[in-house]
C-alpha positions as CSV (number, residue, x, y, z in Angstrom):
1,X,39.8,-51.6,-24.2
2,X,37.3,-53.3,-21.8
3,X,35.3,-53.9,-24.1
4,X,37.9,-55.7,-26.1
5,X,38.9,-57.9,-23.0
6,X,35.1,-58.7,-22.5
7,X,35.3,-59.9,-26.2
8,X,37.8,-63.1,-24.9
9,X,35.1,-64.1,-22.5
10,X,32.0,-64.3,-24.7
11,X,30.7,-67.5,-26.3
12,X,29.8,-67.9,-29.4
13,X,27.3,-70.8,-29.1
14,X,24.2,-70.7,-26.8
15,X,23.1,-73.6,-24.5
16,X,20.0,-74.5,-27.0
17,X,22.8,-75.0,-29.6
18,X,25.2,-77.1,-27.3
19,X,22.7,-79.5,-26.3
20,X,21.5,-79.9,-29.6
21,X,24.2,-81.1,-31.6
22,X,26.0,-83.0,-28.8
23,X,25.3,-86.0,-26.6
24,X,25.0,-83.7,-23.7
25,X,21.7,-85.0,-21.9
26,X,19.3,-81.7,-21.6
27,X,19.5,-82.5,-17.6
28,X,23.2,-81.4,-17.3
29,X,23.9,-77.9,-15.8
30,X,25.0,-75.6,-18.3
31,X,27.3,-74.4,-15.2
32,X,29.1,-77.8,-15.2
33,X,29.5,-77.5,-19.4
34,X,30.5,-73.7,-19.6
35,X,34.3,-74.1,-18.6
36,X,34.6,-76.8,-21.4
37,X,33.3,-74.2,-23.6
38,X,35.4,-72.3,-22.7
39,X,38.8,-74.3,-23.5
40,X,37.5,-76.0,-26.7
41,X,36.3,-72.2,-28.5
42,X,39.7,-70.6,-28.3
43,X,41.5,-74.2,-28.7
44,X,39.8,-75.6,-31.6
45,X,37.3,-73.5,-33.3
46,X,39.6,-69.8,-33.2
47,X,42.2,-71.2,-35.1
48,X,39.6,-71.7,-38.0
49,X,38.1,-68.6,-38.1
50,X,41.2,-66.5,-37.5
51,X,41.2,-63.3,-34.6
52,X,39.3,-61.0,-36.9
53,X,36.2,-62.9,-37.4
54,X,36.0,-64.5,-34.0
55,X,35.8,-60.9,-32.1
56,X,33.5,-59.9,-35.1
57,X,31.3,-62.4,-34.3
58,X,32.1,-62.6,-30.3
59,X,30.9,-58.5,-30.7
60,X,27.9,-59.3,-32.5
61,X,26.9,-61.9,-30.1
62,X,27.2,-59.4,-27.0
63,X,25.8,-56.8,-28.7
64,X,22.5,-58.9,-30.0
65,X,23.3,-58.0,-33.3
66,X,24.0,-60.7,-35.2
67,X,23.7,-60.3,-39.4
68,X,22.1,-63.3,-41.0
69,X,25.7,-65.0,-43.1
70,X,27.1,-64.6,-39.0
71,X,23.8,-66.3,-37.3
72,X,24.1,-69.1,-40.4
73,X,28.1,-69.5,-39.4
74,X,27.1,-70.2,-36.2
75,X,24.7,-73.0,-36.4
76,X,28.2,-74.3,-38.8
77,X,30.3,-73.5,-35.5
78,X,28.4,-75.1,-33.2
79,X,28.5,-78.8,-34.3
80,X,32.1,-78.9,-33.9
81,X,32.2,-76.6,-30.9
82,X,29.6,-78.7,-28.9
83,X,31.7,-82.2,-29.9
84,X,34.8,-80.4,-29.1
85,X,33.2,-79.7,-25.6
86,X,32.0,-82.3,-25.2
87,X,35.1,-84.5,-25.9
88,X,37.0,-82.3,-23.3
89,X,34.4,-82.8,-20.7
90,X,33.5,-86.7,-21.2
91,X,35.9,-87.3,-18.0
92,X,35.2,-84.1,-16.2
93,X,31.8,-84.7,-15.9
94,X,31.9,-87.2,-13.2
95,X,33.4,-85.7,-11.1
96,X,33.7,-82.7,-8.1
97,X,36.4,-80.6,-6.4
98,X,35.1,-79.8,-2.5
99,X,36.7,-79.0,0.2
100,X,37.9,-82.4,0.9
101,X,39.2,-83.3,-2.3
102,X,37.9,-84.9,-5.5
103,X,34.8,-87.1,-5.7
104,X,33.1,-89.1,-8.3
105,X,29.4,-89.1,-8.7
106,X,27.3,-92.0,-9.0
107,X,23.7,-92.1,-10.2
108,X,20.5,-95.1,-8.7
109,X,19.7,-95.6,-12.3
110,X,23.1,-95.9,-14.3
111,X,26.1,-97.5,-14.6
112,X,29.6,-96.0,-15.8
113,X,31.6,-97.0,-18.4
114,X,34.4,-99.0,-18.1
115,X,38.1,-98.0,-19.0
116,X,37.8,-100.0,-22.3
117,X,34.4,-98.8,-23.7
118,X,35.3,-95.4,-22.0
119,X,38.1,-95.0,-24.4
120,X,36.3,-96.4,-27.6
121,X,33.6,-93.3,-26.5
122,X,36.2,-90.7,-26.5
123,X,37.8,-91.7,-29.7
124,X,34.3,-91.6,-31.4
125,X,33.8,-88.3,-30.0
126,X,37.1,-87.1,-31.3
127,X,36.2,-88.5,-34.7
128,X,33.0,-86.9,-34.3
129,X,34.8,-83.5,-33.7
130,X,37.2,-83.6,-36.6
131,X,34.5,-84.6,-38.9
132,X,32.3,-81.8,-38.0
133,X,35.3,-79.2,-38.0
134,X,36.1,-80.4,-41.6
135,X,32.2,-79.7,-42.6
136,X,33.1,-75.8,-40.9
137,X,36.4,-75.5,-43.0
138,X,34.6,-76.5,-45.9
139,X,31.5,-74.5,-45.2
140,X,33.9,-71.4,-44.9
141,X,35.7,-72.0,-48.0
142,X,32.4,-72.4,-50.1
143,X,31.0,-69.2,-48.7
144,X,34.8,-67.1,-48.4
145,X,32.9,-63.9,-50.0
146,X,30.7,-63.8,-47.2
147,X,33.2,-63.5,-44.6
148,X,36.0,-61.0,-46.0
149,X,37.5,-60.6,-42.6
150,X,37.9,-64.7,-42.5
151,X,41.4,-64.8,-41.8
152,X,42.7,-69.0,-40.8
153,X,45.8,-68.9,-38.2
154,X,46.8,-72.0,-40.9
155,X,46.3,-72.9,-44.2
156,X,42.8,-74.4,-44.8
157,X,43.5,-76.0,-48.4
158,X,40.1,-75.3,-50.0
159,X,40.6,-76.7,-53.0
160,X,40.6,-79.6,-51.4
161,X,37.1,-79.1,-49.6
162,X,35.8,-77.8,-52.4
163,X,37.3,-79.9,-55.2
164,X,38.0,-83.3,-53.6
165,X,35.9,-83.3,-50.4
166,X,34.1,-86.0,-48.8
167,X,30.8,-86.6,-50.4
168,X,27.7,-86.0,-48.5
169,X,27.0,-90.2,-47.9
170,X,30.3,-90.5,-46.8
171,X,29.8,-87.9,-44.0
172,X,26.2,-89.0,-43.1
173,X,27.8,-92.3,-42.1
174,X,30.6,-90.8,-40.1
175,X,29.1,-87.9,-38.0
176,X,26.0,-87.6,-36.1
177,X,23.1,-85.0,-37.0
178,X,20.1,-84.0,-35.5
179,X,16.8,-85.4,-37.0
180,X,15.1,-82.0,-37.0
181,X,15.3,-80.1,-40.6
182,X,15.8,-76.6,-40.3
183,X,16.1,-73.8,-43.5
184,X,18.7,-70.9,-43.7
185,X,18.7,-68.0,-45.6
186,X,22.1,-68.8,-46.4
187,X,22.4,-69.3,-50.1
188,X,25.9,-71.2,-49.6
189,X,24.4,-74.3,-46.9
190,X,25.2,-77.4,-47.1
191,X,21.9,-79.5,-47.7
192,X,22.9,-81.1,-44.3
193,X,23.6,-78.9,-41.3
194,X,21.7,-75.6,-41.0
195,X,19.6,-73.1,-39.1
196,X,17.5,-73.6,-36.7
197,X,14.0,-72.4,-38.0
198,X,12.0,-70.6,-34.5
């Protein structure tokens, strides 16, 4: 049983991972990002993968044990995790609870966004998000034999990743990826988004 509760508490995606496929300057605290981890893994990225296969792969993680089709789903995960964390923690960011209330933090050498181009960035990281949790879906759908306890709290319509998807230029133009190339052992990858190679 405490192992069970630990399971809630363990993240799936490691700070390496979160800084690479978001916006989230290398600089930032991991402390500072870790609660907005926190919300965005249960909120948006357990509903996809169903109870089952987030504590397998929340068990895995603690243990250091992780078999290559659930180290490949991860790198898959963590696009739309890190956007979805990031998203939730655009506003949060800037500023501190003390003692003596909330403060915002200013930086010498930069200047904050306004309310207008504020709300343009959030809606492009939202767009960002969904795109990248549509590549997941449709990563999981492709690769459904390699993930028998893959169990969706709502209908994912494959067919319609599978069949009628967005095509690959479509989705280049839409969501940002990393420059780096990496190779996964993973015969189901998209040609676009995989592991990261040590």
């Amino acid at each position: 049983m405490a192992k069970e509760k630990k399971l809630g508490e363990v993240l799936i995606i490691s700070e390496e991972l979160l800084k690479l496929y978001s916006p989230i300057s290398k600089n930032v605290g991991i402390d500072k990002i870790y609660p907005f981890v926190h919300l965005a893994q249960p909120y948006f990225i357990q509903p996809i993968l169903g109870d089952a296969l987030m504590y397998e792969l929340q068990e895995q993680v603690l243990d250091d044990n992780l078999t290559e089709e659930n180290k490949a789903l991860i790198v898959k995960i963590a696009m739309p995790l890190a956007m979805w964390t990031t998203y939730l923690a655009v506003r949060g960011l800037g500023y501190s609870f003390t003692q003596k209330g909330v403060t915002k933090e200013k930086s010498e050498n930069s200047e904050s966004l306004n309310d207008k181009e504020m709300g343009q960035y959030i809606l492009s990281l939202k767009n960002q998000a969904e795109m990248s949790t549509e590549l997941l879906i449709k990563y999981l759908c492709k690769c459904k034999d390699l993930y028998p306890s893959w169990s969706p709290q709502d209908e994912c319509e494959c067919d319609k990743f599978i069949n009628n998807g967005t095509t690959h230029n479509q989705l280049k133009d839409l969501v940002y990826f990393p420059t780096k190339r990496f190779r996964t052992s993973c015969f189901c990858e998209d040609d676009f988004w995989t592991i990261p190679k040590e």
